[in-house]
C-alpha positions, 0 to 999 in steps of 0.5 A: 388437305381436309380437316378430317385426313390431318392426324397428329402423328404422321408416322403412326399407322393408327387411325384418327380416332385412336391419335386424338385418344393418344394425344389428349391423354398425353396433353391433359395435365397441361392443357387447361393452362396452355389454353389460356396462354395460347388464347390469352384467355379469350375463349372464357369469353366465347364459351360465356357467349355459347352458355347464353345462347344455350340457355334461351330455351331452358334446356333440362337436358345438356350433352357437351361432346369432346368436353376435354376438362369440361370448362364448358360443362362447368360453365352451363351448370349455371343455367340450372339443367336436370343434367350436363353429359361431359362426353369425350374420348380421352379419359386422362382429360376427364378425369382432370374435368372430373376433379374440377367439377367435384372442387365446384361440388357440381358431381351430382349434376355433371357426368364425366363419360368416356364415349366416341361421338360418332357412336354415342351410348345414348337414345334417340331424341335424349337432349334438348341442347348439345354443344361442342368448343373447340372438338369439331375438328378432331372429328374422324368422319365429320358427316357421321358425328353430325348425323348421330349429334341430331340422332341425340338431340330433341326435335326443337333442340339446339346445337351450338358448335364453338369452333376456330375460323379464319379471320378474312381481313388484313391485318388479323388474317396475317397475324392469325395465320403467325399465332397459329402456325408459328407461335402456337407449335413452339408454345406447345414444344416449350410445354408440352410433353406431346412435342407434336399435338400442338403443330396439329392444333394449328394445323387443323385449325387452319383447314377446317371449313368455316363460315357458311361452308359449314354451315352448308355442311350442318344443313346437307347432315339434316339440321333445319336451320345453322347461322355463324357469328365470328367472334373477335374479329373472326378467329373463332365462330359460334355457329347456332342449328336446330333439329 
């Protein structure tokens, strides 16, 4: 099953987009905490590789789509933007991003917005860099969200995607596939209020296509360029396009 038909609860007659709202609202107090101890605070390492890669071109202009606590937004107040646009559907996850960038005293530079990324409220050509960790996946209707993030984006602009992959060598492809779908649905029934977002985590993680398939899928949406870089030993991908 595609990434996209996976929703976390199966028994719910609402559709995707209103699951993942559900869900992260019901995750967020937990889940900057959780994040760390299911990745063994890696993904704070690949987020500082993404940071790099954005501030090649000195963007003025930063979107940062499904930014949850806004971890990365934070983390690319560094590069000294005009403005970070901290986009995401769930508004019980910004407004924990929120607390956190006024304890950094970054509010004058970061906004919090409530927003789907399929049908974002801003113009044509607005940004010259946009970013998504670990948000891709929970995309309803992958090929629209592409198509309006190049909308968005500047021509010459950057779009990095941070985004979970499949290791494809023993022994980190057996040993991936039993962090994520055994110890990382049991860490999420131990802590989380939401018995179920974490089996979805996994699950989506597992079947999103990785690599040069979404490469190809970055490429047929009208981006002019997309490249993948594995990181730690290909559980994760950075994947790097231009308009």
């Amino acid at each position: 099953m595609s990434a996209e038909h996976i929703k976390p609860y199966k028994d719910s007659d609402k559709d995707k987009k209103e699951q993942i709202t559900q869900m992260f609202d019901n995750i967020s107090e937990n889940y900057d905490g959780l994040n760390r101890v299911i990745s063994f605070g890696i993904d704070v390492k690949w987020r500082k590789k993404v940071v790099a890669i954005v501030g090649k071109n000195n963007p003025k202009q930063i979107l940062d789509i499904a930014t949850g606590t806004g971890d990365l937004a934070i983390m690319m107040a560094n590069l000294n933007p005009d403005r970070i646009v901290g986009l995401d559907i769930s508004e019980g996850m910004l407004e924990v991003g929120r607390q956190k960038i006024a304890k950094a005293q970054l509010s004058d530079t970061i906004e919090m917005v409530v927003g789907d990324s399929e049908n974002m409220p801003f113009k044509d050509n607005t940004f010259d860099a946009i970013t998504v960790s670990f948000g891709i996946r929970n995309f309803a209707n992958l090929d629209k969200g592409l198509k309006e993030i190049r909308r968005v984006l500047k021509p010459g602009g950057t779009f990095v995607v941070l985004e979970t992959s499949n290791p494809t060598k023993f022994p980190f492809k057996q040993g991936y596939r039993f962090h994520t779908s055994v110890l990382l649905p049991i860490i999420g029934k131990l802590f989380s209020k939401d018995k179920v977002a974490y089996s979805y985590l996994s699950e989506s993680a597992n079947s999103f296509p990785f690599g040069e398939k979404f490469n190809n899928i970055l490429l047929k949406n009208g981006f002019t360029t997309a490249t993948d870089k594995p990181v730690t030993f290909g559980v994760a991908s950075i994947y790097t396009a231009t308009k």
